[in-house]
N, C-alpha and C positions, 0 to 999 in steps of 0.2 A: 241829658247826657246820652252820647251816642258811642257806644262800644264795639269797633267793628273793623273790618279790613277794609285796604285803599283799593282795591280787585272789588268793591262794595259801593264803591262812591256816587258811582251812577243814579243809585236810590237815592240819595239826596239833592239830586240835581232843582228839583224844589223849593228848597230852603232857601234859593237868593241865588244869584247871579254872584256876590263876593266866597260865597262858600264853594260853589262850580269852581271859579276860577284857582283856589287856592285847592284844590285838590285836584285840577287839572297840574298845578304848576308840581304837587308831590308826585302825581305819575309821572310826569314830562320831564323832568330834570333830575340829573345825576347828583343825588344829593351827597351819596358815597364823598366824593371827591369834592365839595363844593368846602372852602376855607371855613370857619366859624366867621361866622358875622349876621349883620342883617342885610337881608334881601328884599326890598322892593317889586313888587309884583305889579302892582296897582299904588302907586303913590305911596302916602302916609295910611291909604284906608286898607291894603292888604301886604300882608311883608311876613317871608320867613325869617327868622330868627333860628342858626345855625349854631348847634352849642355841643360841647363834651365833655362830659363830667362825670365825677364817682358819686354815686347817689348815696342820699346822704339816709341816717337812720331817724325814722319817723318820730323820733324825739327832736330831730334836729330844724324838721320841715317846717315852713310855713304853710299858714294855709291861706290860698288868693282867691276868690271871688271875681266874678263879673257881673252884670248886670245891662252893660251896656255892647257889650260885644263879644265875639264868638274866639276863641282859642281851640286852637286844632293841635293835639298833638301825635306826632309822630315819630316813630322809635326807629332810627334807622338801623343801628347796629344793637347790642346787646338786650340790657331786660329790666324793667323799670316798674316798682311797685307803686303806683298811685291811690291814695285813699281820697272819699271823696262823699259829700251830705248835700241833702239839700238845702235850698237857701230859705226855704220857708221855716227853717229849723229857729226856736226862740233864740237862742242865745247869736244867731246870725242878725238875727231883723234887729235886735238889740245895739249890737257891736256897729252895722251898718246903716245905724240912722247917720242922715247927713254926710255919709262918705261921697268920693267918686265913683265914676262908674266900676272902675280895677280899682281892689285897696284888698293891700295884704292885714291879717286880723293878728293881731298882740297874743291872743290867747292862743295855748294848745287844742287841740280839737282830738279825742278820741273818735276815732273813724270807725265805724260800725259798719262799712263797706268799701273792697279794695277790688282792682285792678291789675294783675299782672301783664304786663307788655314786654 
């Protein structure tokens, strides 16, 4: 997990040609004013997903996993508390035998580490 500003992104330029792109496209584009929806950048393999919503109380959260691909978020306007474990955690490796690569997990997760954005 990577916690850090888009004024930052440069250091990662590294990590892959689809993560450059997808943080070139949150400097370069007026996200302010862009409708909710999804945005296509690079096909089906890179796309923002434009959203606005009241966040909800951490009773209410699911909690999502990846494994197979990378989720970038970013906070255009206001302040968003994300909790967050790692995956090597037991009752993770448990829950996600045989899943797909994204699969949201049934259970609650007390998060023992958070995020202010």
């Amino acid at each position: 997990m990577i916690i850090d500003k888009i004024e930052n992104s440069n250091i990662y330029k590294n990590f892959g040609e689809r993560i450059t792109k997808a943080f070139d496209y949150i400097r370069s584009t007026d996200l302010k004013n862009l409708q909710q929806g999804k945005y296509e950048i690079e096909g089906k393999n890179i796309f923002a997903m434009i959203s606005e919503y009241q966040t909800k109380p951490e009773s209410e959260g699911k909690l999502e996993a990846h494994k197979k691909y990378i989720d970038v978020q970013y906070v255009i306007s206001g302040e968003e508390r994300m909790g967050y474990a790692p995956l090597d955690d037991p009752a993770f490796a448990k829950a996600s035998a045989g899943t797909p690569a994204t699969y949201f997990f049934k259970f609650l997760c007390q998060f023992k580490n958070y995020m202010d954005i």
